[in-house]
C-alpha positions in Angstrom: 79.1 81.3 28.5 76.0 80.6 30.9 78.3 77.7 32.5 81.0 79.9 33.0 78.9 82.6 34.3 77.6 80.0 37.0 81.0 79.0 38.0 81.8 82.4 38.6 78.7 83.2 40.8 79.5 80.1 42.8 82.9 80.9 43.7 81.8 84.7 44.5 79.2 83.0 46.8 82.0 80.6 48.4 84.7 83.0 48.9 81.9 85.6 50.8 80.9 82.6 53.0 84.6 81.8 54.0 85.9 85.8 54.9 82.3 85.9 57.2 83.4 82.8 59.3 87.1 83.8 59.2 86.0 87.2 60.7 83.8 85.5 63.8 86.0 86.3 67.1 87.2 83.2 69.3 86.5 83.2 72.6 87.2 80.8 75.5 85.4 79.8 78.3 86.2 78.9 81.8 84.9 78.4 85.1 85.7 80.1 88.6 84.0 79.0 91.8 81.0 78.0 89.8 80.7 80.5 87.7 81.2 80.7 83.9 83.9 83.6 83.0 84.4 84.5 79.0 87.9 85.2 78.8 89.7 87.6 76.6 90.4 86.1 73.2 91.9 86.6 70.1 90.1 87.7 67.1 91.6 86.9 63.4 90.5 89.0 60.5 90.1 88.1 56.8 94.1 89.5 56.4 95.0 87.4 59.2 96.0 89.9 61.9 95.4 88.9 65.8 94.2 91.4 68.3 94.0 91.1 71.4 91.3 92.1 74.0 91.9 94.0 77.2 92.1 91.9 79.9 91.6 93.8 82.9 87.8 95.0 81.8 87.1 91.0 80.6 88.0 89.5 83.9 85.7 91.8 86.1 82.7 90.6 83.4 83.4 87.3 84.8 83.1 85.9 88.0 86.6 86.9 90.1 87.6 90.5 90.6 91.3 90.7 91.5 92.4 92.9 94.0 96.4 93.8 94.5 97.3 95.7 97.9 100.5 96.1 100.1 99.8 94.0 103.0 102.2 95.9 105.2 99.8 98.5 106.3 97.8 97.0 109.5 94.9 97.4 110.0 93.9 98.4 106.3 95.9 95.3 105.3 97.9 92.8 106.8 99.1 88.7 106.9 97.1 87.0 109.5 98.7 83.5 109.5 98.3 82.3 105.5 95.1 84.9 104.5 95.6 88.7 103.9 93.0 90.5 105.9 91.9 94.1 107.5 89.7 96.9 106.3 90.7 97.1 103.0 89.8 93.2 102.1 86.9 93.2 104.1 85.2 95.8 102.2 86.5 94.5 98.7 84.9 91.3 99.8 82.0 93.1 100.7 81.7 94.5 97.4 82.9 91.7 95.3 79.7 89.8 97.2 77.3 92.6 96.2 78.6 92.1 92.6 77.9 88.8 93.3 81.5 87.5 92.1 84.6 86.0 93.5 87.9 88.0 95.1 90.9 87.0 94.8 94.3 89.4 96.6 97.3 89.7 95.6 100.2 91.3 97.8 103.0 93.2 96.5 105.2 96.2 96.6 102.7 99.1 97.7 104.7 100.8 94.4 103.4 98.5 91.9 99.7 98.8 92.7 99.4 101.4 90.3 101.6 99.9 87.4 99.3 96.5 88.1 96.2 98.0 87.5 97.2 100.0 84.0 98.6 97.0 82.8 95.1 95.1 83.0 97.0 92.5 85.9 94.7 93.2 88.5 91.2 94.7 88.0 92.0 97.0 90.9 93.5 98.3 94.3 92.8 99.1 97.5 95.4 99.5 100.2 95.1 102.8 102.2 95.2 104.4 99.0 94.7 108.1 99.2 93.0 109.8 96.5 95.0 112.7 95.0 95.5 114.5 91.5 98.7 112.9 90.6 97.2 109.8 91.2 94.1 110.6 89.1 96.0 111.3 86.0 97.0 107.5 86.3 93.7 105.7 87.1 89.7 106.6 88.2 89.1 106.4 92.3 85.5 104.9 93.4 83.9 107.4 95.7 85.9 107.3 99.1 85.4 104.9 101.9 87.0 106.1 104.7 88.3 109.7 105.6 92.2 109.4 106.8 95.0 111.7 107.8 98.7 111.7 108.2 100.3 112.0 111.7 103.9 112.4 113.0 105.2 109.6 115.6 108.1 110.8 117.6 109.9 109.3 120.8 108.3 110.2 124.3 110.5 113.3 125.2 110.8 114.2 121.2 111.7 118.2 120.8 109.6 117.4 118.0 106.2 119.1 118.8 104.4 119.7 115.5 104.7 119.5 111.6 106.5 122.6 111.4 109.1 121.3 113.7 110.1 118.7 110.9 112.6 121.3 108.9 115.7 119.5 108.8 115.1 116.2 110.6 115.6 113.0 109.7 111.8 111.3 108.5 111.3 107.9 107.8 108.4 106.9 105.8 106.9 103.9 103.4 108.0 104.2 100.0 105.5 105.3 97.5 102.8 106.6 99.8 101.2 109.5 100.4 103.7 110.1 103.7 106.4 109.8 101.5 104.7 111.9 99.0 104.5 115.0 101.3 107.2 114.3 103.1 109.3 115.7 100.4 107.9 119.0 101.0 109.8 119.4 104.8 112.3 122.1 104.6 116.0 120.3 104.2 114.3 117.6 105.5 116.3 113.9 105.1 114.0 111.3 104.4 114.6 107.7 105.0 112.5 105.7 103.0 111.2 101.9 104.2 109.5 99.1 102.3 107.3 98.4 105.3 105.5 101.1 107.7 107.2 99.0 110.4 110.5 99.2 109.6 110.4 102.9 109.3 109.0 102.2 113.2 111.9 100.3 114.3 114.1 102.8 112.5 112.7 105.8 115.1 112.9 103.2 117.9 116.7 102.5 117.2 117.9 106.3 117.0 118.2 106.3 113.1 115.1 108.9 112.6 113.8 111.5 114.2 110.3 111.1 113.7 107.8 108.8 111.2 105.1 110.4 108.7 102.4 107.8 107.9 98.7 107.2 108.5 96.8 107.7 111.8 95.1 104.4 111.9 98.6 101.8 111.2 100.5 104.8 113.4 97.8 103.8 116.2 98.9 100.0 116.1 102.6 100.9 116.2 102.3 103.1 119.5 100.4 100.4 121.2 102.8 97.7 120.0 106.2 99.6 120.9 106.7 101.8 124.1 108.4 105.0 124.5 106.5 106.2 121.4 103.8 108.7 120.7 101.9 110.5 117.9 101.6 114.2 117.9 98.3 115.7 118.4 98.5 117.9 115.5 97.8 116.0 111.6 100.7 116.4 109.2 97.8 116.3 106.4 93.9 115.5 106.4 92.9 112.8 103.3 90.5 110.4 101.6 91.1 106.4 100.6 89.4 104.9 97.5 89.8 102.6 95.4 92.0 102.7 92.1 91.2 101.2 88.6 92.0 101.3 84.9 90.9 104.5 83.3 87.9 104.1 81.3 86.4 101.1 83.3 83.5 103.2 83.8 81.4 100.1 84.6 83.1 98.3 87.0 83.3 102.1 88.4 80.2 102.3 88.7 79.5 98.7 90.2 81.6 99.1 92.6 80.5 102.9 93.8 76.8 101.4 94.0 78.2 98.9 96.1 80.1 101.0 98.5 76.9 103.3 98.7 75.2 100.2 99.8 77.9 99.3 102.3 77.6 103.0 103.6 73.8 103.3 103.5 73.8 99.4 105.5 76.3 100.9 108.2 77.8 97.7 107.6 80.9 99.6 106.2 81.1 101.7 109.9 81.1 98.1 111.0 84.1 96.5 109.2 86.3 100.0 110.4 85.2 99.1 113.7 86.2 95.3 113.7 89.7 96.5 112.9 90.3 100.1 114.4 90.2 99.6 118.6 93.5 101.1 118.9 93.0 104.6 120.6 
């Protein structure tokens, strides 16, 4: 009896042992410029189920943030020769060195930043990116880095003189934002939507718009850059940009608004807007 009380103690013992180390997570480790990131693993339980991490929040505890934009959208964002650069990735750098970790961009469709960022692919996104409540049921804004409006561009000559003047017209604008957006609020208005700011531009230019809803500071670029156009005095709407991330990543959130305070309180922010913005 006393042996086969031991036996039965031991193999209690053993089998307590084995569930504790089949329970310990797995995690993999790599290295990004230098640094040491932990990536997301998988974690096998005593039944043997696998569950998976969430990758966007594990990647910004590393050492690279990524950043997807729409770099159609000068001078917030644009391809200078191989590198994607203007306002937007000058202050994510900006930040991303205050956080002391590594950027990386990604361009794509200005319609599936959002989508990207839910789905843990990029940690966030900044690309003229104006902060609105539709937009906040989807993902958390930083605290805004730049004040913004929408403007009208119309031929020289236009009969077009102000918003209200809109009813009916033809509008081109960029797909997905927020010209498009409010757009669709223009009495029997026809809009004509673009995958590039630019090509709603050379749209007005050949005759096949009326007029072109998008932001003040690329609208400023595309009157210097084609004659014969001009941008109404009068705003079509008055806005904020900030950056977009996964709801519930409360502290890269809040990394990255201490950051932009710093960048603000520095002036070094005023001076990234003013690298970019001589267009007048």
């Amino acid at each position: 009896m006393k042996k086969n009380k031991i036996a039965i103690a031991v193999a209690l013992c053993m089998a307590a042992v084995l569930t504790a180390c089949g329970g310990a997570p797995k995690t993999e480790t790599t290295k990004a410029a230098g640094a040491e990131t932990t990536k997301a693993g998988t974690e096998t339980t005593a039944a043997g189920a696998e569950t998976t991490k969430a990758g966007a929040e594990s990647s910004a505890a590393g050492g690279k943030l990524v950043m997807v934009t729409n770099a159609e959208f000068p001078p917030y964002e644009y391809h200078e020769n191989n590198d994607i650069v203007g306002i937007d990735a000058d202050i994510a750098k900006a930040i991303a060195d205050k956080m002391g970790m590594e950027l990386e961009i990604q361009d794509m469709a200005f319609d599936s930043l959002i989508p990207a960022v839910q789905s843990g692919k990029a940690d966030f996104t900044a690309a003229g990116m104006t902060v609105n409540e539709d937009r906040k049921k989807n993902v958390d804004f930083t605290d805004t880095y730049a004040q913004a409006a929408q403007v009208i561009i119309v031929k020289e000559g236009s009969e077009i003189k102000a918003p209200a003047d809109l009813d009916g017209k033809k509008i081109g604008v960029q797909t997905g934002t927020t010209g498009d957006i409010y757009a669709g609020d223009i009495k029997d208005a026809n809009i004509q939507r673009f995958n590039k700011g630019m090509e709603a531009v050379m749209a007005l230019t050949q005759g096949k718009v009326d007029a072109v809803v998008i932001d003040r500071e690329p609208a400023k670029v595309f009157v210097k850059e084609n004659t014969g156009l001009k941008i109404l005095d009068e705003a079509f709407t008055e806005e904020e940009y900030a950056i977009a991330l996964k709801k519930g990543n409360t502290e890269l959130l809040n990394k990255m608004n201490a950051a932009i305070k710093e960048l603000k309180d520095s002036g070094e922010l005023q001076k990234i807007v003013d690298k970019y913005i001589t267009a007048k």
